[in-house]
C-alpha atoms as a printed R data frame, in Angstrom:
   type eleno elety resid chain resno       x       y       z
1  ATOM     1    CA   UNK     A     1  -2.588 -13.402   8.269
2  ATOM     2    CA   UNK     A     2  -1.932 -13.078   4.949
3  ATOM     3    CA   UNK     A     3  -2.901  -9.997   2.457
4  ATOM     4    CA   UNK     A     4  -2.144  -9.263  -1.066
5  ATOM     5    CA   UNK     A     5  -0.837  -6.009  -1.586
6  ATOM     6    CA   UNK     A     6  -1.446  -4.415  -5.180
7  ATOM     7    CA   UNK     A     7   1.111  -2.122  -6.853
8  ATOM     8    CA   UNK     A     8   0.477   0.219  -9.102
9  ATOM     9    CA   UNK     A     9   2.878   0.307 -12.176
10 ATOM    10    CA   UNK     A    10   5.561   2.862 -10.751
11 ATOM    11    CA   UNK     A    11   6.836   0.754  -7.702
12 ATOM    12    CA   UNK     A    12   6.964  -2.826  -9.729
13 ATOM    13    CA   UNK     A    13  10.166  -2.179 -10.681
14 ATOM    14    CA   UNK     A    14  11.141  -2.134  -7.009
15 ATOM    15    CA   UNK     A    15   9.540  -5.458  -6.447
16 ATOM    16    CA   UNK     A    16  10.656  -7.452  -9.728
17 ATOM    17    CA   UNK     A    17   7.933  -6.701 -12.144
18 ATOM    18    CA   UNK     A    18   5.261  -8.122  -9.732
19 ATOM    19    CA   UNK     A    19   1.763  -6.343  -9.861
20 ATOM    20    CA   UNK     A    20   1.037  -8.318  -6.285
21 ATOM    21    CA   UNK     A    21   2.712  -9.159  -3.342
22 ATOM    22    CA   UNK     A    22   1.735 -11.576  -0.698
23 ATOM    23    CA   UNK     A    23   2.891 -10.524   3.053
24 ATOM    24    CA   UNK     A    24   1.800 -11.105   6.418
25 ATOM    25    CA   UNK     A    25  -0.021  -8.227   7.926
26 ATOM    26    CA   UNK     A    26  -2.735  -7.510  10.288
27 ATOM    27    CA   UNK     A    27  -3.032  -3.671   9.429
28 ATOM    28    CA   UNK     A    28  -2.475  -1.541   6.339
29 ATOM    29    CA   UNK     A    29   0.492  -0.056   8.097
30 ATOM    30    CA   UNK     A    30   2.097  -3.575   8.637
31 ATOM    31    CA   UNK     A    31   0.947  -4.067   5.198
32 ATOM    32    CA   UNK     A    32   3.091  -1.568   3.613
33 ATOM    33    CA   UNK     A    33   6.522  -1.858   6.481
34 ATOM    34    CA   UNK     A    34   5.956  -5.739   5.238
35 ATOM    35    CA   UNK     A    35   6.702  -5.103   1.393
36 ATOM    36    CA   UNK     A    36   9.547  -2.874   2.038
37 ATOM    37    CA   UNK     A    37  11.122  -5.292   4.431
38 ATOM    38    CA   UNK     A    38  11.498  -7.651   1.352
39 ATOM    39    CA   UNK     A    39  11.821  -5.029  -0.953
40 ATOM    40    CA   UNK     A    40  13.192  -1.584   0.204
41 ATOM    41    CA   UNK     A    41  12.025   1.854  -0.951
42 ATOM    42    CA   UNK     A    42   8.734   0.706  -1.125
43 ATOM    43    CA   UNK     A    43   7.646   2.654   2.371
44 ATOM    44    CA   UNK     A    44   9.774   5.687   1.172
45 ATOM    45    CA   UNK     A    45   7.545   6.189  -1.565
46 ATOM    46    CA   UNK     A    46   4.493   5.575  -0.211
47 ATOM    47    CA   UNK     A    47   5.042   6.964   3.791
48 ATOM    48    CA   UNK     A    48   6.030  10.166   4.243
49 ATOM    49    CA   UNK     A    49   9.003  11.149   7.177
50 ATOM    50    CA   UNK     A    50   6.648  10.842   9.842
51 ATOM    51    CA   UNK     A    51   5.297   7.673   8.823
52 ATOM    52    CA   UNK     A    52   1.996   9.491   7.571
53 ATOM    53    CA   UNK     A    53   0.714   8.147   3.826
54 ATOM    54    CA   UNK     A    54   1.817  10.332   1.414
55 ATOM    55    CA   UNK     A    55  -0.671  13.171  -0.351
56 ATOM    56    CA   UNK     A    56  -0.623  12.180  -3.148
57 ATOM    57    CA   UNK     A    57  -1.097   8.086  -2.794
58 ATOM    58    CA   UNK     A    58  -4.223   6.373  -2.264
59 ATOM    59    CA   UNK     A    59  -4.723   3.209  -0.497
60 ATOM    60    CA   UNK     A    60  -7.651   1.221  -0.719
61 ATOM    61    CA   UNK     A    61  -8.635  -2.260   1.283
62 ATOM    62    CA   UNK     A    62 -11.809  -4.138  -0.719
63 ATOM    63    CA   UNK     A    63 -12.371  -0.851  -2.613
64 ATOM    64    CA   UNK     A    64 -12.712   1.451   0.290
65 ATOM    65    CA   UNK     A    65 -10.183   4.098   0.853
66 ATOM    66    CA   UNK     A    66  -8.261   3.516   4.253
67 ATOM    67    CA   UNK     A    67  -8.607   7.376   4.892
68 ATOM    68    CA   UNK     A    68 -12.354   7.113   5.466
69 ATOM    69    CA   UNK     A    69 -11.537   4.023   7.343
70 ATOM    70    CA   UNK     A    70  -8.833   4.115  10.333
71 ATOM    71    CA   UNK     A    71  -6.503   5.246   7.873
72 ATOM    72    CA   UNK     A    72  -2.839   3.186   8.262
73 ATOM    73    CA   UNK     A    73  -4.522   1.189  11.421
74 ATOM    74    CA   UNK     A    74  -7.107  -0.588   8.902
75 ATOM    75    CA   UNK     A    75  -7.210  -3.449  10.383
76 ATOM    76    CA   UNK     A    76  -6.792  -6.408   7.456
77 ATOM    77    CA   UNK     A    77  -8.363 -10.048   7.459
78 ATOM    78    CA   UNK     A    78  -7.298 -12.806   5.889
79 ATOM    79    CA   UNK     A    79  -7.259 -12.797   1.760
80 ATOM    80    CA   UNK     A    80  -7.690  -8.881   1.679
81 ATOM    81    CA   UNK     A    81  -6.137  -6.824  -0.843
82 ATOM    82    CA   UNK     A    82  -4.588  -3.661  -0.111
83 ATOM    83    CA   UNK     A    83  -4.101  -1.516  -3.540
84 ATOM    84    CA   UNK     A    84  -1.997   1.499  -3.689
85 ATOM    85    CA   UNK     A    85  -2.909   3.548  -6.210
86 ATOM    86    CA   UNK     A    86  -0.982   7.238  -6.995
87 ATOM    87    CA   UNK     A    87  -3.267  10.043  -7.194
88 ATOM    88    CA   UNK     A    88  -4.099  11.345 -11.194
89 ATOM    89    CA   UNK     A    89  -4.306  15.244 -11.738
90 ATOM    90    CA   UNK     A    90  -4.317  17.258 -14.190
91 ATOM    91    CA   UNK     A    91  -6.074  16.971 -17.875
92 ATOM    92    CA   UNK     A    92  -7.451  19.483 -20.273
């Protein structure tokens, strides 16, 4: 089925300039291996060596964050969007 997955302004460059990318995927994890298949280093930023997210990158499907979910095994339906979003810190 196919997802839109949304890209947060530090990976574009690694898929063109595009904010979105449409891929077939029937869980967050496929979501993700998906996007780097077409365009590498994607899952290297985002997954860590085990295959784990990362700590400091949040992932969201329909505005709820897949680690309150079943984390990478979200399962995805048809027209979702998947956003990854980097974690902010810091500020005065």
């Amino acid at each position: 089925m196919s997802v839109i997955v949304r890209l947060p302004s530090q990976l574009r460059a690694l898929v063109g300039g595009a904010g979105e990318v449409a891929v077939e995927a029937t869980t967050v994890r496929d979501a993700i291996v998906a996007v780097d298949a077409s365009h590498p280093g994607i899952a290297f930023r985002v997954l860590d060596d085990k295959g784990n997210l990362r700590r400091f990158v949040n992932v969201f499907v329909a505005d709820e964050d897949v680690r309150f979910l079943d984390g990478l095994d979200t399962v995805l339906e048809s027209g979702q969007t998947v956003s990854l979003v980097p974690a902010v810190a810091g500020g005065a």
